[in-house]
C-alpha angles and dihedrals in degrees: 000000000000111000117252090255089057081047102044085039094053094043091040094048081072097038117048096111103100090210085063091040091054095050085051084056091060103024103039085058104054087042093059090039089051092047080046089061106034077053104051091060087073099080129185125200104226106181089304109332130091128228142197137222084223093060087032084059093037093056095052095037095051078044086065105049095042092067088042090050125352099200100044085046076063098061092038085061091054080051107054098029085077096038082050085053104039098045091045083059096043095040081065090050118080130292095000093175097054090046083054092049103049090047090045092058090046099054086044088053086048095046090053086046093063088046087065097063087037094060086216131108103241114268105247091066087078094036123016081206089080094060084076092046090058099078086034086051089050091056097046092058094047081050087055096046091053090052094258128140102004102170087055088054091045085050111048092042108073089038094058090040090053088046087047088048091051094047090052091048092051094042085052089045082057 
């Protein structure tokens, strides 16, 4: 398993323009709310207890970042315990699937938006594993803001700008 800093780097090298950063903090969010949704209309009868795709997915996913990087898994946590909430109460109001879509699309139109100003194709395009450091990506950089977990910061920077400064080498060399 790659560390969190291989994993932020990575994710970072194609979004250091703040512009981009700014349209993730709006788009990344409806996207997971809308999978969270979509999710939570697969349910599963456990004894007496149903259960949704959607926690099935939170419990393995907050599994994973918590072995990449136990305090942002934290906040993390304080992030999907309310999309777990909000979409159980909106998979049981009409037409749930066609609510998530249409958020989904929306937070994808939103996403590609911010690549434009980036200048970079997203990450995920080169590893799907991206797609789940996007939202551990997000966190990091609300910890950062708030003056939290600054070597990490110091860390994870130079390495992205060196990997930004290796894909644009190679696009030129193209």
């Amino acid at each position: 398993m790659k560390s969190a800093v291989e994993q932020l780097s990575t994710y970072k090298s194609v979004h250091l323009n703040p512009q981009n950063i700014k349209t993730h903090f709006v788009g990344v969010p409806m996207i997971i709310w809308s999978a969270f949704l979509m999710l939570g209309t697969l349910r599963f009868a456990w004894q007496d207890y149903q259960v949704s795709a959607a926690m099935i997915l939170a419990v393995v996913v907050l599994g994973y970042y918590m072995a990449l990087h136990m305090r942002l898994a934290l906040g993390l946590v304080l992030f999907i315990l309310p999309v777990l909430y909000t979409t159980e109460l909106v998979v049981h109001a009409s037409h749930p699937f066609i609510v998530a879509i249409s958020i989904f699309v929306i937070g994808w139109v939103i996403q590609f938006i911010g690549h434009k100003y980036e200048k970079a194709k997203p990450a995920f395009m080169d590893d799907l594993n991206q797609l789940l450091i996007g939202p551990f990506f997000l966190m990091a950089e609300l910890y950062f803001i708030l003056g939290l977990e600054k070597e990490l910061a110091a860390e994870i920077t130079p390495i992205a700008r060196d990997k930004r400064r290796a894909l644009e080498a190679k696009r030129r060399a193209l």
